[in-house]
SEVEXMAR-139388 format. One line per 10 residues: number of its first residue (from 1); their letters; for each residue x, y, z of C-alpha. Coordinates in Angstrom, 3 decimals. Each point is the difference from the previous one (the first is absolute). Layout:
NUM> A> X,Y,Z  ...
This chain:
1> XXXXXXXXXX> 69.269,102.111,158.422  0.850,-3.399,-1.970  1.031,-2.302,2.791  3.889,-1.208,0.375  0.291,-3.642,-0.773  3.724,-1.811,1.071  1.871,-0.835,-3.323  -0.126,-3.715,-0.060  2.544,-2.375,-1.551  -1.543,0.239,-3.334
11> XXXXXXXXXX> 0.328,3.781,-0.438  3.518,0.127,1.410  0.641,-2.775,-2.686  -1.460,2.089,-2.248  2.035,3.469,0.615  3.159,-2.191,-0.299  -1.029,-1.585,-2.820  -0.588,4.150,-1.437  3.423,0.770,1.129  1.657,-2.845,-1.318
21> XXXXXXXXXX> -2.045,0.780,-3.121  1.443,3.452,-0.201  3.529,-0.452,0.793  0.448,-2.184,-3.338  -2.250,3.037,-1.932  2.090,2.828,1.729  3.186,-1.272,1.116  3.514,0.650,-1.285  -0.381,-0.940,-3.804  -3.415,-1.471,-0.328
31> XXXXXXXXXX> -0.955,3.887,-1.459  2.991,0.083,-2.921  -1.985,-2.433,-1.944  -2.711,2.736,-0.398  1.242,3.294,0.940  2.959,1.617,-0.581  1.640,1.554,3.010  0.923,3.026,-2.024  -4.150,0.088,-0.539  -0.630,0.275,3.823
41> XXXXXXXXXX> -1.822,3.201,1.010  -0.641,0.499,-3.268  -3.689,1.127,-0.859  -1.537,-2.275,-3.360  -2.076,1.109,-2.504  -3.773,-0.615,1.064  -2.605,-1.987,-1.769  -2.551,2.075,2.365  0.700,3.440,-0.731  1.011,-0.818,-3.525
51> XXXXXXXXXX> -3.775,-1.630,-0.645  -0.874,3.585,1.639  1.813,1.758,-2.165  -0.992,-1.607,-3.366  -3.547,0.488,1.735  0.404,3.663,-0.272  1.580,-0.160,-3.407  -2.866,-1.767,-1.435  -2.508,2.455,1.068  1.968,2.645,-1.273
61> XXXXXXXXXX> 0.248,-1.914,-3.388  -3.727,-0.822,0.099  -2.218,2.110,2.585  -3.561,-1.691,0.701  1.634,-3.513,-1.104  2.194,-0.367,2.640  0.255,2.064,3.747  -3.466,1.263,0.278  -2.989,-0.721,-2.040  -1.503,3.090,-0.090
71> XXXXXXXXXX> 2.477,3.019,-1.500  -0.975,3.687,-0.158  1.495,2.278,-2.376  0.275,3.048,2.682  1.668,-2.317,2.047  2.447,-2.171,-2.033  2.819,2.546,-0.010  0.182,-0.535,4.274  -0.371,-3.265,-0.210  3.010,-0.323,-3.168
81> XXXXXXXXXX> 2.300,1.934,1.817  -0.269,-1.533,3.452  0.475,-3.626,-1.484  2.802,2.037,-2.578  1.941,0.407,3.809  -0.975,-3.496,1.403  1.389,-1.843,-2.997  3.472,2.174,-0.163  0.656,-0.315,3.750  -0.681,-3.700,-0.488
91> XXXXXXXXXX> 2.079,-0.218,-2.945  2.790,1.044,1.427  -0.106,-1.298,3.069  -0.017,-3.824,-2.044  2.594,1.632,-2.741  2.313,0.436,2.997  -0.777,-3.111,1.720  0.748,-2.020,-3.485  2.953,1.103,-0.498  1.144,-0.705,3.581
101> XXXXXXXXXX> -0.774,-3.499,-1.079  1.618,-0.272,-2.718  2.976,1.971,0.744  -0.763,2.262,-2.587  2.927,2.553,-0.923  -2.769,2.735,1.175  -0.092,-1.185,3.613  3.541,0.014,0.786  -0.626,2.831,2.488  -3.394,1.198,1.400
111> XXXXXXXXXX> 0.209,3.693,-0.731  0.629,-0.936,-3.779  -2.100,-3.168,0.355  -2.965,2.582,0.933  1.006,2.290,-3.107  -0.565,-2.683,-2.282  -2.941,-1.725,1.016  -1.761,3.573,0.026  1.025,0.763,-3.215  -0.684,-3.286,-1.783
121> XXXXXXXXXX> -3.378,0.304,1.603  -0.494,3.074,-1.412  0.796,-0.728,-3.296  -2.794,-2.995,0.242  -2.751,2.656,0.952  1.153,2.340,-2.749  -0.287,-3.191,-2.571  -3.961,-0.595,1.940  -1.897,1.874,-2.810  1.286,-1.832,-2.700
131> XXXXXXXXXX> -0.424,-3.147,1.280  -3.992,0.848,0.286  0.711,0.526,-3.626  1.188,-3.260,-0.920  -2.336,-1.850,2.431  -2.912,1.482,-1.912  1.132,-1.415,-3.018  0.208,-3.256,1.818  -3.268,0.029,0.897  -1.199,1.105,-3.326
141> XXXXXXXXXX> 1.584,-2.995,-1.678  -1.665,-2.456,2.845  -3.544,1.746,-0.921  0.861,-0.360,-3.554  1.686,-3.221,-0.298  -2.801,-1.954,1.583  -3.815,-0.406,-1.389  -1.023,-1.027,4.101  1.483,3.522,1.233  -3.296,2.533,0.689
151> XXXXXXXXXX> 1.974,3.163,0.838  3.619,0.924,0.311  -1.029,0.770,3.397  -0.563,-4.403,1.041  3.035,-0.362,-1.390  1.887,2.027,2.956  -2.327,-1.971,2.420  0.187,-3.565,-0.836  2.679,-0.494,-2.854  3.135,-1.927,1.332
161> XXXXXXXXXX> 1.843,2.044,-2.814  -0.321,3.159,1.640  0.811,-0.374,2.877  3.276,-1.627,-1.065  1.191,2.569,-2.191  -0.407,2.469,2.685  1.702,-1.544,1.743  2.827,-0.836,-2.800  -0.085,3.654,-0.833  0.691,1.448,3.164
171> XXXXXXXXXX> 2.489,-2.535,0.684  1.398,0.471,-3.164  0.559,3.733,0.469  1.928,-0.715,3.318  1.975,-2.910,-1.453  1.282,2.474,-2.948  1.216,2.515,2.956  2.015,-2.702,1.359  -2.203,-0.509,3.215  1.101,-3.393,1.671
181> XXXXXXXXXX> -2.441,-2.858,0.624  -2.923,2.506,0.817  -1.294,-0.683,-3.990  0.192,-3.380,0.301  -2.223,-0.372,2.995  -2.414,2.327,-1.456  -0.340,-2.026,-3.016  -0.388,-3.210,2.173  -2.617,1.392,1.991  -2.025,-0.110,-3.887
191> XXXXXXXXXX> 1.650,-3.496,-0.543  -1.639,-1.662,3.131  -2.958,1.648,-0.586  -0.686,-0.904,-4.031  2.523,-2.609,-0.785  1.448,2.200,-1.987  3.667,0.371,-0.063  1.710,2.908,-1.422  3.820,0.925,0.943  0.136,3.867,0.639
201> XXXXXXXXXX> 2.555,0.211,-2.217  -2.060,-1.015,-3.253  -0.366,3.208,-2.419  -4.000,-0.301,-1.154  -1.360,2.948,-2.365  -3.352,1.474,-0.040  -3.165,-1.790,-0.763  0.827,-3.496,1.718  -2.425,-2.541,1.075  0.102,-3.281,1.140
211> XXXXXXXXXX> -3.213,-2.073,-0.103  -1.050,-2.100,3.046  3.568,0.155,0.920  1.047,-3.297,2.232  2.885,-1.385,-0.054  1.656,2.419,-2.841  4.077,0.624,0.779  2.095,3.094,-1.219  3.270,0.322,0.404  2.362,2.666,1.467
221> XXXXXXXXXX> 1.475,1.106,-3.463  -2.992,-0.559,-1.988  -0.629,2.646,-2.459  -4.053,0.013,-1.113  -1.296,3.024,-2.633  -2.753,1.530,-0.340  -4.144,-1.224,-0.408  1.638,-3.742,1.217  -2.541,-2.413,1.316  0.738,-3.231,1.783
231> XXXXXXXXXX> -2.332,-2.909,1.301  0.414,-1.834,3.044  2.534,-2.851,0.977  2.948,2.334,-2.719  3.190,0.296,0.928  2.834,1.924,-1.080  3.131,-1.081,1.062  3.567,-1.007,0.451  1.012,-3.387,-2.225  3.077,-0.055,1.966
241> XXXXXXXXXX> 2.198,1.487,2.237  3.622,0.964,-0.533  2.447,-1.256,2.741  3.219,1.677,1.097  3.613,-1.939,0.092  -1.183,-1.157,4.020  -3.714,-1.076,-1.334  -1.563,3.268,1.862  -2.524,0.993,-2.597  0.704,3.325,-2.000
251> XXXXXXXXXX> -2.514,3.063,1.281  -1.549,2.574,-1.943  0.591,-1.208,-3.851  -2.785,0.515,-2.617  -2.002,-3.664,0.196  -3.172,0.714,-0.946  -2.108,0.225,-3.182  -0.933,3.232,-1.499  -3.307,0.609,-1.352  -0.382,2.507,-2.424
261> XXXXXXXXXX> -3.790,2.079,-0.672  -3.340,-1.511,0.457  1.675,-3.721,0.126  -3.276,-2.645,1.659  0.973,-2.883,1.725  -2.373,-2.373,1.054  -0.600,-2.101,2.722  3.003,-2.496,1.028  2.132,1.316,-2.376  4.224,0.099,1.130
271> XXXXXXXXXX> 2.217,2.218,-1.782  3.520,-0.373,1.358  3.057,1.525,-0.473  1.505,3.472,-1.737  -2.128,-0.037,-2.942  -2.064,2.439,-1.351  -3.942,-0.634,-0.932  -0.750,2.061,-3.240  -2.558,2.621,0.574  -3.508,-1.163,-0.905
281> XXXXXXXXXX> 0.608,-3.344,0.524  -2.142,-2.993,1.496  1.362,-2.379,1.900  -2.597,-2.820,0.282  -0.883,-2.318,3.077  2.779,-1.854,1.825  2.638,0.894,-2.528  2.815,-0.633,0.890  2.845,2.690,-1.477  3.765,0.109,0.259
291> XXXXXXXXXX> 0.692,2.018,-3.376  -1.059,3.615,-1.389  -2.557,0.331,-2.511  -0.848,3.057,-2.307  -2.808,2.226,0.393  -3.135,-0.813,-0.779  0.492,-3.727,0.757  -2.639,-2.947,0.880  1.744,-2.918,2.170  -2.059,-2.805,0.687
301> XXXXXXXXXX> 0.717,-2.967,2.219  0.649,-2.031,-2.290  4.092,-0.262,-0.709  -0.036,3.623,1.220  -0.449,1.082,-3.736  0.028,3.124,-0.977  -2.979,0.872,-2.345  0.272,3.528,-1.099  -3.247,0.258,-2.268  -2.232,-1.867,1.782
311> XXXXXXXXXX> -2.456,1.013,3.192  -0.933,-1.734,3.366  -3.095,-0.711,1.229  -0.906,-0.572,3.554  1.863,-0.383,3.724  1.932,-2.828,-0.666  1.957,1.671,-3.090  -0.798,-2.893,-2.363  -0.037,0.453,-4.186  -3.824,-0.414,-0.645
């Protein structure tokens, strides 16, 4: 056994010190600024088990490429279903524990709390097949959008663009069922990992890719067709925000631009505001874009011109 030493002066100083310490962290007050008392006993959503439940997800999505390496055909089916049942009871569990934290209108009441978060969960597995679907496309337009891709297969593994818009995609499912603050943490799991930073709220058809990916912004009401393709360092967001009569800002208005079909941006490029990019258009490097322009336009950096007949050339979306 350890031996028992007296607690000298120093240690003594040292617990007081702690309790002093905590008093001023615990103590009537010092907890408002932080938590709500209405929040106390309240279970949070869970970074942990919802990291183990997009875990699950992804190696439904894509067997082999993510859980384990080596998948048997004879097998899957077990292994689909059992990870089916791990990512529902998860679901749910976080569905109910979101709206708990946000108050939502669902969690009022446990029983009917319970009721909703098992439904809304279930409609998120029903919508799992689908988004394989659209995934698939994803990847097909990283393989076939860049000459450095070798298989559709590297771009799963290493491509920051994938594993955001798995991310946004599942997120965006939940966000459309309403689901409290659980799709935003899911999409900023992807955000700290890539530096990319999609709201879960952004509507982004089939066939997207973004190339190298830092540092490119979407916002929440940003409406993106299909076959788009942005470089790294775009954004496209908010020129301003509207204020109510006390100067609290005005949630959930349509801020963002809209980019119709196939639509490139490249690399630096900041289109801001309601305004709707023409489908087919290119909007060169660094651009940056405050007005609509029709399909098939060229923008260049230059005055922010809009050059309907002519091409771009390179990255940096200069006239050549």
């Amino acid at each position: 056994m350890p031996c028992s030493q007296p607690l000298t002066d120093l240690t003594m100083t040292r617990i007081l010190d702690f309790e002093e310490i905590t008093e001023k962290l615990c103590g009537a007050g010092s907890l408002d600024r932080v938590l709500d008392p209405k929040d106390a006993g309240t279970a949070l959503p869970s970074n942990e088990k919802l990291r183990e439940m997009l875990d699950r997800l992804k190696a439904v999505l894509f067997p082999g490429y993510f859980g384990p390496s080596k998948v048997h055909r004879e097998s899957i089916r077990y292994h689909t279903v059992a990870n089916l049942d791990s990512i529902f009871r998860i679901l749910s569990e976080q569905i109910r524990s979101g709206g708990c934290f946000a108050r939502a209108d669902y969690a009022s009441d446990c029983r009917g709390c319970d009721v909703a978060s098992t439904e809304m969960a279930m409609k998120f597995m029903k919508r799992i097949p689908e988004l394989r679907r659209i995934l698939a496309e994803d990847m097909r337009a990283a393989y076939e959008g860049d000459p450095a891709a070798t298989s559709m297969g590297e771009t799963i593994f290493c491509y920051p663009s994938m594993l955001t818009m798995i991310h946004h995609r599942v997120a965006h499912e939940l966000y459309m069922l309403k689901v409290p603050i659980i799709p935003r943490i899911i999409t900023e799991m992807a955000h700290s990992q890539t530096g990319i930073d999609i709201h879960p709220g952004a509507t982004i058809g089939e066939n997207f890719f973004i190339d190298h990916g830092t540092g490119v912004v979407i916002g929440e009401t940003c409406i993106i067709g299909r076959g788009c393709r942005l470089y790294q360092g775009v954004t496209l967001g908010a020129l301003s925000f509207s204020k109510n009569d006390d100067g609290s800002l005005v949630k959930g208005i349509a801020r963002h631009p809209i980019l119709e079909d196939n639509v490139t941006v490249y690399a630096g490029a900041s289109i801001l505001g309601r305004i709707t990019i023409g489908s087919g258009s290119v909007i060169g490097g660094n651009v940056w874009l405050t007005h609509s322009v029709p399909p098939n336009s060229r923008i260049v950096q230059s005055g922010a011109r809009t050059k309907p007949d002519e091409s771009l050339r390179g990255n940096a979306g200069e006239r050549k």
